[in-house]
Residue, then its C-alpha position, 0 to 999 in steps of 0.5 A: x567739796x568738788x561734789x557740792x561745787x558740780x551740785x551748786x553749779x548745776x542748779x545754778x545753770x538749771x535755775x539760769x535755763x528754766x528763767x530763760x524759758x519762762x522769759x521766752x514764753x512769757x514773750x512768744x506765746x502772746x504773740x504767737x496767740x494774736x497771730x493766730x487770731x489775726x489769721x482766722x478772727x471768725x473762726x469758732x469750733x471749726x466754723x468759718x464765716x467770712x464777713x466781707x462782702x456778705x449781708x447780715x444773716x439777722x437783718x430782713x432781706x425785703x424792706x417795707x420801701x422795696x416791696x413798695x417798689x417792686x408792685x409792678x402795675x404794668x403786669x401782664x397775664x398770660x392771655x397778655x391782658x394786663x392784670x389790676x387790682x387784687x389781681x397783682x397779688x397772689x393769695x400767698x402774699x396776703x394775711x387774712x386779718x378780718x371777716x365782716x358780714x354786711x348788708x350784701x354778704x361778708x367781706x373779708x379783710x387782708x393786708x401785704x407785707x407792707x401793712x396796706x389793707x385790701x378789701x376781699x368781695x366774692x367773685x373777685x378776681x384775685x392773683x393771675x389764675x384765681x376768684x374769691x368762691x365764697x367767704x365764711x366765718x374767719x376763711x375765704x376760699x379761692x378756686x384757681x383755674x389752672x389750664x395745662x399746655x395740651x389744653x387740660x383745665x384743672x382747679x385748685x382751691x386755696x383757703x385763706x385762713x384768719x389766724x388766731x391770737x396764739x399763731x400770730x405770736 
């Protein structure tokens, strides 16, 4: 009978222990939980991106208003002749969008990053060291003038190319 009363008592307490264990847990866990996303909200798999202070990743860095802006009329070439027209940008910073014979030859067509369209003739002058050599069927082709500080002249021909339905996507 002493044997059933140390039995009942110990379940008793054991049962009392593992209820007390479950409050506990029930209550802590939680908390412990937001603590530790509260201290590291951006983190995922190891990776931490602070937020503060930085731009979006996804968002463009030059806007349509500031690329406007920042073509500098004033520029001066090298020679300290100040540089107009096609001559303010660089073959780079133009897509080819068209090629058109006319009556005094082809014409190609290029726009900027804003969408503003350029008319492209041969012999132009075109970036601060370029010419227009010649222009063909969907190419036009720029031979720059590049003169080294020992006075060694070199060139460099960069073609614009017209890109095809398949590369603009």
């Amino acid at each position: 009978m002493k044997a059933d009363r140390v039995q009942l008592l110990f379940t008793t307490t054991k049962c009392i222990f593992l209820s007390i264990l479950f409050s506990v847990a029930i209550v802590i866990l939680p908390a412990v939980a937001a603590q530790e996303e509260a201290l590291a909200p951006n983190q995922m798999n190891g990776f931490d991106y602070p937020l503060d202070n930085r731009p979006d990743p996804f968002y463009p860095f030059i806007s349509k208003e500031k690329a406007i802006a920042t073509i500098d009329t004033e520029l001066v070439d090298i020679n300290g002749e100040k540089l107009t027209g096609m001559q303010l940008f660089e073959p780079g910073q133009l897509t080819l969008v068209a090629v058109m014979s006319t009556a005094n030859g082809k014409v190609a067509m290029a726009e900027d990053v804003t969408g503003k369209g350029y008319i492209l003739q041969k012999n132009m002058l075109i970036g601060k060291r370029g010419q227009i050599i010649r222009i063909e069927n969907g190419q036009v082709f720029i031979k720059e003038t590049l003169e080294t500080k020992s006075g060694k002249v070199s060139y460099n021909e960069i073609v614009m190319r017209l890109k095809k339905d398949e590369e603009k996507k």
